[in-house]
N, CA, C and O of each residue as an XYZ file, in Angstrom:
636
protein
N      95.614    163.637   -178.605
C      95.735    162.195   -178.555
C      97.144    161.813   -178.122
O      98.155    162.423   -178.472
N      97.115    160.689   -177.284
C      98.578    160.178   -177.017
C      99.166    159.387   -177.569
O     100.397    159.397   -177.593
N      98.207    158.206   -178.348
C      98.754    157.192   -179.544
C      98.331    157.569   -180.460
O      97.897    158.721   -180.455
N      98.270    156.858   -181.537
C      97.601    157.010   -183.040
C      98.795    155.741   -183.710
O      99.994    155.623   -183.455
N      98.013    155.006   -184.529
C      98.551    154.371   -185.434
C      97.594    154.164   -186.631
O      96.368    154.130   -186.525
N      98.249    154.039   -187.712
C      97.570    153.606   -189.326
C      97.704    152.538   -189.219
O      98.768    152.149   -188.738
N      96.710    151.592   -189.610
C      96.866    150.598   -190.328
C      96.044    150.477   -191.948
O      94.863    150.396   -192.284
N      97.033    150.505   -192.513
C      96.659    150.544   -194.241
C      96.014    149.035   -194.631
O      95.190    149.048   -195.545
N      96.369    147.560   -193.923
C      95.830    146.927   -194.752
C      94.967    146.261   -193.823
O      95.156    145.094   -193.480
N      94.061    146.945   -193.424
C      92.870    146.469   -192.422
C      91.368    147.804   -192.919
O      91.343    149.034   -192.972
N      90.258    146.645   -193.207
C      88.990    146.924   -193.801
C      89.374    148.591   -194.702
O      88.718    149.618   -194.528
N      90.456    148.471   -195.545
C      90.391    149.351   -196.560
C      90.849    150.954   -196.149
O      90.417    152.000   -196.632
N      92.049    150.731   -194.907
C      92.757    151.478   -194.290
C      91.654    152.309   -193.004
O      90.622    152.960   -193.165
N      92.425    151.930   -191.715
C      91.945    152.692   -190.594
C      92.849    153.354   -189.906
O      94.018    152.992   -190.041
N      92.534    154.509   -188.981
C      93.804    155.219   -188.306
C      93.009    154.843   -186.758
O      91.792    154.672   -186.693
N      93.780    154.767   -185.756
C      93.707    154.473   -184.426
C      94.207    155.386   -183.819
O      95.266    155.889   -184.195
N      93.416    155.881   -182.525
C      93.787    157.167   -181.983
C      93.746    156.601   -180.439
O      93.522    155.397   -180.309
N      93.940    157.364   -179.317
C      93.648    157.081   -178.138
C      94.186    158.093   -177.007
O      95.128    158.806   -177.351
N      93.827    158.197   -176.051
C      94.143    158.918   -175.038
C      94.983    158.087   -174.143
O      95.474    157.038   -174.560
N      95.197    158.568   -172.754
C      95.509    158.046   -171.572
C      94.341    157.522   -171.050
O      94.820    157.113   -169.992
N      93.577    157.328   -171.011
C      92.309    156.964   -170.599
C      91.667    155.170   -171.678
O      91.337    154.037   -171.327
N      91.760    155.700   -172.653
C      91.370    154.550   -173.771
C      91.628    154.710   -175.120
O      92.471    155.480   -175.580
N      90.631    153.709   -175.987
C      90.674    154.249   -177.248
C      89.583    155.321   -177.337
O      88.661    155.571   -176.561
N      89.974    155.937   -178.603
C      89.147    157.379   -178.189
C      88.403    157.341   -180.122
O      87.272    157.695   -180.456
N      89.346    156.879   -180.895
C      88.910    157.575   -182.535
C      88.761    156.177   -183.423
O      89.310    155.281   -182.781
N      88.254    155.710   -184.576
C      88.448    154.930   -185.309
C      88.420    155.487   -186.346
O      87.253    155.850   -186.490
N      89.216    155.902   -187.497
C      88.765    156.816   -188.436
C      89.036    155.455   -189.646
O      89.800    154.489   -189.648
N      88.098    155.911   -190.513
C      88.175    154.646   -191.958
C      89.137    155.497   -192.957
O      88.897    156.671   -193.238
N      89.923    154.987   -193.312
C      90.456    155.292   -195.225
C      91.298    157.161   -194.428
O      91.780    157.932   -195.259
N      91.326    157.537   -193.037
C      91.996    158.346   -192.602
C      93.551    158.014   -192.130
O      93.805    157.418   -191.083
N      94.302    158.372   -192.828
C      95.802    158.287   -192.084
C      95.892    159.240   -190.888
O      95.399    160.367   -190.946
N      96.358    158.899   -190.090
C      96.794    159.868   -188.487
C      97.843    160.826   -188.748
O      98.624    160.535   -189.655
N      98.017    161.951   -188.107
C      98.915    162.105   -188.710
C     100.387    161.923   -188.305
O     101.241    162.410   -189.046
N     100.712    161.351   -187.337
C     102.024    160.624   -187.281
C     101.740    159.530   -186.051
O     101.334    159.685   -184.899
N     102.043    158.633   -186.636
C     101.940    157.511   -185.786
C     102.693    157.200   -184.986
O     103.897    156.995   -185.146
N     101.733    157.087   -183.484
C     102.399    157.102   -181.797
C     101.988    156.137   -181.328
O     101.200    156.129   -180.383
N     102.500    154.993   -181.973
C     102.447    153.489   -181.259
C     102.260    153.450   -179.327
O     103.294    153.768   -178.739
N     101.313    153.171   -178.629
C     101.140    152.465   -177.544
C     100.646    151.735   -176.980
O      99.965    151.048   -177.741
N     100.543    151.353   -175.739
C     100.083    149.825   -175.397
C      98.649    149.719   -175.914
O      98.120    148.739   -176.440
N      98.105    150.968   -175.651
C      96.350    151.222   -175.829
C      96.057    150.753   -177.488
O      95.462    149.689   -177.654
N      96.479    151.553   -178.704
C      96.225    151.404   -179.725
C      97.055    149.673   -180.342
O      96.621    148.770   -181.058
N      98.288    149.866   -179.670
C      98.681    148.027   -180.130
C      97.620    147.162   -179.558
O      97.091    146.338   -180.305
N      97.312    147.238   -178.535
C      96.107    146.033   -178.254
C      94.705    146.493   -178.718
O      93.663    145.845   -178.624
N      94.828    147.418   -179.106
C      93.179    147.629   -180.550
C      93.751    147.136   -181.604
O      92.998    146.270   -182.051
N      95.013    147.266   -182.457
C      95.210    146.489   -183.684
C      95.360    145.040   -183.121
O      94.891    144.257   -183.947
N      95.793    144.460   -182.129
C      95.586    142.956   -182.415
C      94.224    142.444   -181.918
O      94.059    141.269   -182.248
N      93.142    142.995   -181.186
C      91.345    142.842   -180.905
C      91.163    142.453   -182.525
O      90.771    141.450   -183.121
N      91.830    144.256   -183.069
C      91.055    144.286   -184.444
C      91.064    142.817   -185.198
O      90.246    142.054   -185.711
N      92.662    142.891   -184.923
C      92.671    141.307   -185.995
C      92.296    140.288   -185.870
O      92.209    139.433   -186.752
N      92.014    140.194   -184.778
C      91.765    138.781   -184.249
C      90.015    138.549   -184.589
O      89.453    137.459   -184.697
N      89.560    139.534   -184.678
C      87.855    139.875   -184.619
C      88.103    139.574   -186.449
O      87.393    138.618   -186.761
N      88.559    139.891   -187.159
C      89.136    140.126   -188.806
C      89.196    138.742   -189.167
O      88.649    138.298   -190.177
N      89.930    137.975   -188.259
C      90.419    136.671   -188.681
C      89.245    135.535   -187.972
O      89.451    134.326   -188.075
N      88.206    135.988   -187.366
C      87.339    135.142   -186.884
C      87.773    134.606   -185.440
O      87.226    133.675   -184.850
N      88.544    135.144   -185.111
C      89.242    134.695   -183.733
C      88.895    135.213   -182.465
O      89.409    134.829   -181.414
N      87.979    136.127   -182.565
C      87.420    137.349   -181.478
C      85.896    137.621   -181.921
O      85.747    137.811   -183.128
N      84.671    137.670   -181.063
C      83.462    138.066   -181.475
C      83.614    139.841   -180.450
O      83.160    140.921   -180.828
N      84.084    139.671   -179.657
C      84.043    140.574   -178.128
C      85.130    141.168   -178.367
O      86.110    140.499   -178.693
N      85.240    143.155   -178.214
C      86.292    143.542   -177.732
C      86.559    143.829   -176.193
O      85.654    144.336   -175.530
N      87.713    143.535   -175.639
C      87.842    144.148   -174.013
C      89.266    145.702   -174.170
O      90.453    145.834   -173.873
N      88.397    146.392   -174.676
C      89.743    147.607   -174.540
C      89.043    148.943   -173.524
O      87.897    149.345   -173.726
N      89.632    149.323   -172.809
C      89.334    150.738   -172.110
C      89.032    151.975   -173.163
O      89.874    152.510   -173.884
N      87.721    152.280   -173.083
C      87.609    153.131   -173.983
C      87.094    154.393   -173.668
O      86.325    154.427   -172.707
N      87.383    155.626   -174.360
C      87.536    157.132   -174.026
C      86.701    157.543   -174.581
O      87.110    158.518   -175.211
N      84.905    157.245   -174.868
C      84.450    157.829   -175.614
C      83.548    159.051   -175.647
O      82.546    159.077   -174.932
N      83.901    160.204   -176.555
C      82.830    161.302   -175.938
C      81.461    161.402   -176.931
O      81.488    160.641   -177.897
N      80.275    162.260   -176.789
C      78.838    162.276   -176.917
C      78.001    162.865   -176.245
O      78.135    163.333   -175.115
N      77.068    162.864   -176.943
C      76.032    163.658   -175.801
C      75.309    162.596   -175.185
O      75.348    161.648   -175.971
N      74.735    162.324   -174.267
C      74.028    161.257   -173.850
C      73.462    160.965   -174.408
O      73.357    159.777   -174.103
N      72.511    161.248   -175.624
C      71.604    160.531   -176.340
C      72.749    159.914   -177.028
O      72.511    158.706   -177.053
N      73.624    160.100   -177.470
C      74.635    158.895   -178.763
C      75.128    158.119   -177.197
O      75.069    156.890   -177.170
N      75.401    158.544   -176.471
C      76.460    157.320   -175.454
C      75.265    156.341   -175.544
O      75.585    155.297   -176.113
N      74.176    156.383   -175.202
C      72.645    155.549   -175.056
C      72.475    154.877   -175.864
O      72.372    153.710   -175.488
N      72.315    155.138   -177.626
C      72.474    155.111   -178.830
C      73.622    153.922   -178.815
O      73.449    152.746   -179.135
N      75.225    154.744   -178.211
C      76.464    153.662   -178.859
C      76.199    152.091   -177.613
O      76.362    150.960   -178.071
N      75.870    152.253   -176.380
C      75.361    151.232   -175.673
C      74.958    150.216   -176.115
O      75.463    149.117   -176.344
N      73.345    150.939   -176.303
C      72.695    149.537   -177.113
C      73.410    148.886   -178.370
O      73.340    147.698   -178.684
N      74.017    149.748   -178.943
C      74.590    148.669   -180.191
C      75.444    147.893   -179.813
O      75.898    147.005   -180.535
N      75.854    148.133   -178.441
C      77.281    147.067   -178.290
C      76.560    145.945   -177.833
O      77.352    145.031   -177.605
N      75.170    145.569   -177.561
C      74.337    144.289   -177.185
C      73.731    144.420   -178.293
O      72.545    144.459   -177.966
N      73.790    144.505   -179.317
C      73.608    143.141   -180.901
C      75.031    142.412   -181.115
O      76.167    142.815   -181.366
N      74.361    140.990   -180.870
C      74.965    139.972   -181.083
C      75.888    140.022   -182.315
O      75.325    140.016   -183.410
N      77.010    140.063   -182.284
C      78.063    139.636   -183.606
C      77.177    138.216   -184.149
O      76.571    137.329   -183.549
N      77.406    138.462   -185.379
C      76.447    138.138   -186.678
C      75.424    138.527   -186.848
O      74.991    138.406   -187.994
N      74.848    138.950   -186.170
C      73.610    139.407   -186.007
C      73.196    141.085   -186.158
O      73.936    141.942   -185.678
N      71.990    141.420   -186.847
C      71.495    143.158   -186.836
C      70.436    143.009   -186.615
O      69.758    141.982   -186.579
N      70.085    144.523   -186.367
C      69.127    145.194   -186.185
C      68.587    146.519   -186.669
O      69.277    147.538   -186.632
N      67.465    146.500   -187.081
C      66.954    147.795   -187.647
C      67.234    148.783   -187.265
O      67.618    148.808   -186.096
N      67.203    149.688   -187.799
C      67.038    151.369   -186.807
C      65.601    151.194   -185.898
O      65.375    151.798   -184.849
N      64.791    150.330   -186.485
C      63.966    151.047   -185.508
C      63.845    150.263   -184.159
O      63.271    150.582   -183.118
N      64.569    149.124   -184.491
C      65.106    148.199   -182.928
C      65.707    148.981   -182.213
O      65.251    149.133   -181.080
N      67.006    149.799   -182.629
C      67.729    150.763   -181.613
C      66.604    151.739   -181.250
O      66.515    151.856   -180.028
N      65.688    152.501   -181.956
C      65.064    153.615   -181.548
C      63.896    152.966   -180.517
O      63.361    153.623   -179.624
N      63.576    151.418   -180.838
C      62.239    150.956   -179.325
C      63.586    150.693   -178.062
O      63.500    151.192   -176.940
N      64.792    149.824   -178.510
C      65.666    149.910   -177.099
C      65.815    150.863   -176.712
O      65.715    150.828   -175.485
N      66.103    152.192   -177.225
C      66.304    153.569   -176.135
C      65.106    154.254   -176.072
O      65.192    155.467   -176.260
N      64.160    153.857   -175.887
C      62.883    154.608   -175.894
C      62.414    156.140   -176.517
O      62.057    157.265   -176.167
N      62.697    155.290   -177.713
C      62.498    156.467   -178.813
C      61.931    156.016   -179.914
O      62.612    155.869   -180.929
N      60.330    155.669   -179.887
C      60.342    154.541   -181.219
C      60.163    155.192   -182.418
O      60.178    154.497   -183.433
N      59.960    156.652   -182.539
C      59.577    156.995   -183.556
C      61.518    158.056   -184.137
O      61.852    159.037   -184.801
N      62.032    157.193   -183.482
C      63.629    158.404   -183.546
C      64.507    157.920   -184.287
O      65.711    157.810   -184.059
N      63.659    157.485   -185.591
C      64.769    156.534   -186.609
C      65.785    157.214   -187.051
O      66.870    156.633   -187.026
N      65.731    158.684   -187.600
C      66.400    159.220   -187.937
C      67.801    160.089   -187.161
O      68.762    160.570   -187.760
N      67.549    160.100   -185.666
C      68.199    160.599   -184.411
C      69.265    159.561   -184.715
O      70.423    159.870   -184.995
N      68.667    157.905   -184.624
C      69.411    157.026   -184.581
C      70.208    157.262   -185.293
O      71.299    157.691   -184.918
N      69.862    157.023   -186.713
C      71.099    157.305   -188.075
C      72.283    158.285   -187.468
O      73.446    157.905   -187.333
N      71.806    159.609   -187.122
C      72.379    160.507   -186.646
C      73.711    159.954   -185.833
O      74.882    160.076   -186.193
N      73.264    159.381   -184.766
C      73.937    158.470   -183.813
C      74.833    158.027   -184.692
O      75.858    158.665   -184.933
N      74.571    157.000   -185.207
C      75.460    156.131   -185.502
C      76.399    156.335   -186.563
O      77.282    155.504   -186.776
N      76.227    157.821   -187.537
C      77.496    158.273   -188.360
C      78.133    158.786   -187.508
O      79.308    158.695   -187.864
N      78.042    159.491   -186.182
C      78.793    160.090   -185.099
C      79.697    159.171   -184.205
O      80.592    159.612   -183.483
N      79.388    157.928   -184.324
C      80.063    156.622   -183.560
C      81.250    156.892   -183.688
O      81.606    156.762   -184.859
N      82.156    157.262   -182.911
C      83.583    157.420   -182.759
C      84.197    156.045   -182.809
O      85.427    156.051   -182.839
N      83.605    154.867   -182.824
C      84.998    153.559   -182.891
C      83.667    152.517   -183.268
O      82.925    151.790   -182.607
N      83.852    152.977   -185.092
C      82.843    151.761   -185.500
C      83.668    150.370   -185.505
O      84.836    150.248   -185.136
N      83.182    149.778   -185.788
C      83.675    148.368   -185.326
C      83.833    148.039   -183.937
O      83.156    147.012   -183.911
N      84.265    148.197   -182.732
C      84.314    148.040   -181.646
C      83.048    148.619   -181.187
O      82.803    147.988   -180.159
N      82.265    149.326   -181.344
C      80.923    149.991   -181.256
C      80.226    149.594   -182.401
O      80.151    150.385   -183.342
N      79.538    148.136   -182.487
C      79.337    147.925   -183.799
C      78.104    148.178   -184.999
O      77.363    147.274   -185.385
N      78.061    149.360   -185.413
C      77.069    150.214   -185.579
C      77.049    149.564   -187.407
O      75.992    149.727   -188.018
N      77.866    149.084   -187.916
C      77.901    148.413   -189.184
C      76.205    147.136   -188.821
O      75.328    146.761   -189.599
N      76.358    146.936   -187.791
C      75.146    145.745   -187.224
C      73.739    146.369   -187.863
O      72.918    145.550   -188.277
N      73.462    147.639   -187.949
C      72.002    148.436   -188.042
C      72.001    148.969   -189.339
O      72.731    149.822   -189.844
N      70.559    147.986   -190.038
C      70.568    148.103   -191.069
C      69.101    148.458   -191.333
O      68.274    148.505   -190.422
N      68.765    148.745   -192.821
C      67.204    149.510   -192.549
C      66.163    148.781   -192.751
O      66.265    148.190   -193.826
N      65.043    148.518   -192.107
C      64.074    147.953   -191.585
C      63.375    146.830   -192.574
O      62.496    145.999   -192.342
N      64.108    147.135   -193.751
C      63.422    146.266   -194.989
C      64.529    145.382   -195.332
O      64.470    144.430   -196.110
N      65.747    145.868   -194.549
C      67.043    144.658   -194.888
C      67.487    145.256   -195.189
O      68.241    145.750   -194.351
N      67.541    145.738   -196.284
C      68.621    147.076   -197.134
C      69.603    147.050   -196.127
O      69.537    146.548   -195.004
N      70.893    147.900   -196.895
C      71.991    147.673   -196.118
C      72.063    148.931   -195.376
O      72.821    149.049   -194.413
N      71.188    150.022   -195.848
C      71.234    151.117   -194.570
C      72.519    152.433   -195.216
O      73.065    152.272   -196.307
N      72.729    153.311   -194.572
C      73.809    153.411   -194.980
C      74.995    153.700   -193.810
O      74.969    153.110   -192.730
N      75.833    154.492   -194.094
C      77.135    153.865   -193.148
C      78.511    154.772   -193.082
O      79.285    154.628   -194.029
N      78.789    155.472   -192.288
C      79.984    156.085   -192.199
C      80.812    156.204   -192.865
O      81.202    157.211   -193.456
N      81.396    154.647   -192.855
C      82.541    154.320   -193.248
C      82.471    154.245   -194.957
O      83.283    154.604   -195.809
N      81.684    153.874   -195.016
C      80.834    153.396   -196.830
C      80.482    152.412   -196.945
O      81.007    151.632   -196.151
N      79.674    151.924   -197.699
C      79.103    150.675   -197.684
C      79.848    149.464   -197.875
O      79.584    148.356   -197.409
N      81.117    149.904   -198.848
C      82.139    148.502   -198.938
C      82.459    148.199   -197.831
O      82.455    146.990   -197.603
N      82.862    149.134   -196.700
C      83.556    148.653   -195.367
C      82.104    147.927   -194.652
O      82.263    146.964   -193.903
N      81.074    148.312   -194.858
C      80.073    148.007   -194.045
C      80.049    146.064   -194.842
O      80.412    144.993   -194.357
N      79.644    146.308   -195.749
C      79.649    144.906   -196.763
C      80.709    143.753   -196.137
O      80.489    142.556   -195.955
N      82.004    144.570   -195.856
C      82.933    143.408   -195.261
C      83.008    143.284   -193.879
O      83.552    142.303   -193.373
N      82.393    144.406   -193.047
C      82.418    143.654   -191.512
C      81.386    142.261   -191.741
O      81.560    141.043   -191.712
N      80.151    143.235   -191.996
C      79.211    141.701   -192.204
C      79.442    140.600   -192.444
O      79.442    139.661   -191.648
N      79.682    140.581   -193.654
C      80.318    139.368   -194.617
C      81.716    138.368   -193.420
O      81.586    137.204   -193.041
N      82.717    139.151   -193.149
C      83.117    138.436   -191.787
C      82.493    137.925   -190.807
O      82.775    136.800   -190.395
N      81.151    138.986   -190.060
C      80.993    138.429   -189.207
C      79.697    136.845   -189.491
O      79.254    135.945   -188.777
N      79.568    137.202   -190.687
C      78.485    136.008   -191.227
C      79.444    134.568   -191.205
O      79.213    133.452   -190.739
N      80.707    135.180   -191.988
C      81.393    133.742   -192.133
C      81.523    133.208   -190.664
O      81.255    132.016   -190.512
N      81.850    133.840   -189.702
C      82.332    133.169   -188.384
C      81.830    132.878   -187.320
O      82.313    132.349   -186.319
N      80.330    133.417   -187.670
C      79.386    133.622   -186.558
C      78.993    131.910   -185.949
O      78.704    131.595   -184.795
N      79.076    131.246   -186.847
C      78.913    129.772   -186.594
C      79.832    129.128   -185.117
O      79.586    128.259   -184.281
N      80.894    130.015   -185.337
C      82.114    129.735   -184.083
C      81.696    129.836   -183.039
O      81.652    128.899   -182.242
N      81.181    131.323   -182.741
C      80.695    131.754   -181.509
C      79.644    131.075   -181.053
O      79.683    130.558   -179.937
N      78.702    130.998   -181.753
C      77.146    130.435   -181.252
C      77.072    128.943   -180.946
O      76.072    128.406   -180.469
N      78.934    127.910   -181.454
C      79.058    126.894   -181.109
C      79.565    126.927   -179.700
O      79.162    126.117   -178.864
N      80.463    127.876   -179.425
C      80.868    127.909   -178.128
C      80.515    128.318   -177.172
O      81.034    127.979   -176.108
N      79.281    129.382   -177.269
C      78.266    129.815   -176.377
C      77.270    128.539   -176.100
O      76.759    128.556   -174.980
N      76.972    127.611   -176.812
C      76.242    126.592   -176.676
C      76.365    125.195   -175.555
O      75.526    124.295   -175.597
């Protein structure tokens, strides 16, 4: 990696990684291990915040991400669910034509290299339940919960 930065007081500590190419890592409650401030990872901590503070629904960062094609397919479709908005696993598994691949999905989406910017916190399980979640469910509890409070913003200005 060529950057990396911690940030300790964002959704319950995240570390930021990145290449020459993009962002590449989002790790939750992981410290980096020495933090290499650059342009790439400073403009993911201020997306981040701004998305945090209700000020951003959309990220625009260059991103480095690796997978096998079934997760790149997988991380795709999740980036078209609407902020405030989810979807089942088994919505992702009929969008990639896999309807019976609920569990592939799951798969997918603990493998998501940059949750939040890949917003895989969105897919929840088919009965509502909150699903479960990489990061843990508290972090999952507070993207939501943000993006519920602010979602009113966006859908006024898309209007």
């Amino acid at each position: 990696m060529n950057e990396s930065l911690y940030l300790p007081d964002l959704v319950l500590g995240l570390g930021l990684e990145a290449s020459s190419r993009g962002l590449r890592v989002i790790r939750f409650g992981a410290r980096v291990l020495t933090d290499r401030p650059g342009p790439i990872v400073r403009d993911a901590e201020r997306q981040i915040r701004q998305y945090l503070a209700g000020e951003r629904a959309e990220f625009e960062l260059p991103l480095d991400m690796e997978g096998s094609e079934f997760q790149i397919e997988v991380w795709q479709s999740l980036r078209h669910i609407p902020y405030g908005e989810t979807r089942s696993y088994r919505d992702i598994a009929r969008a990639v034509n896999r309807p019976k691949g609920f569990q592939a999905i799951g798969q997918a989406n603990t493998r998501n290299p940059l949750p939040i910017i890949v917003p895989c916190h969105r897919v929840i399980a088919v009965d509502g339940g909150m699903g479960g979640y990489g990061g843990g469910l508290e972090r999952k509890r507070i993207l939501l919960e943000t993006e519920n409070r602010y979602a009113h913003l966006f859908r006024e200005t898309a209007a």
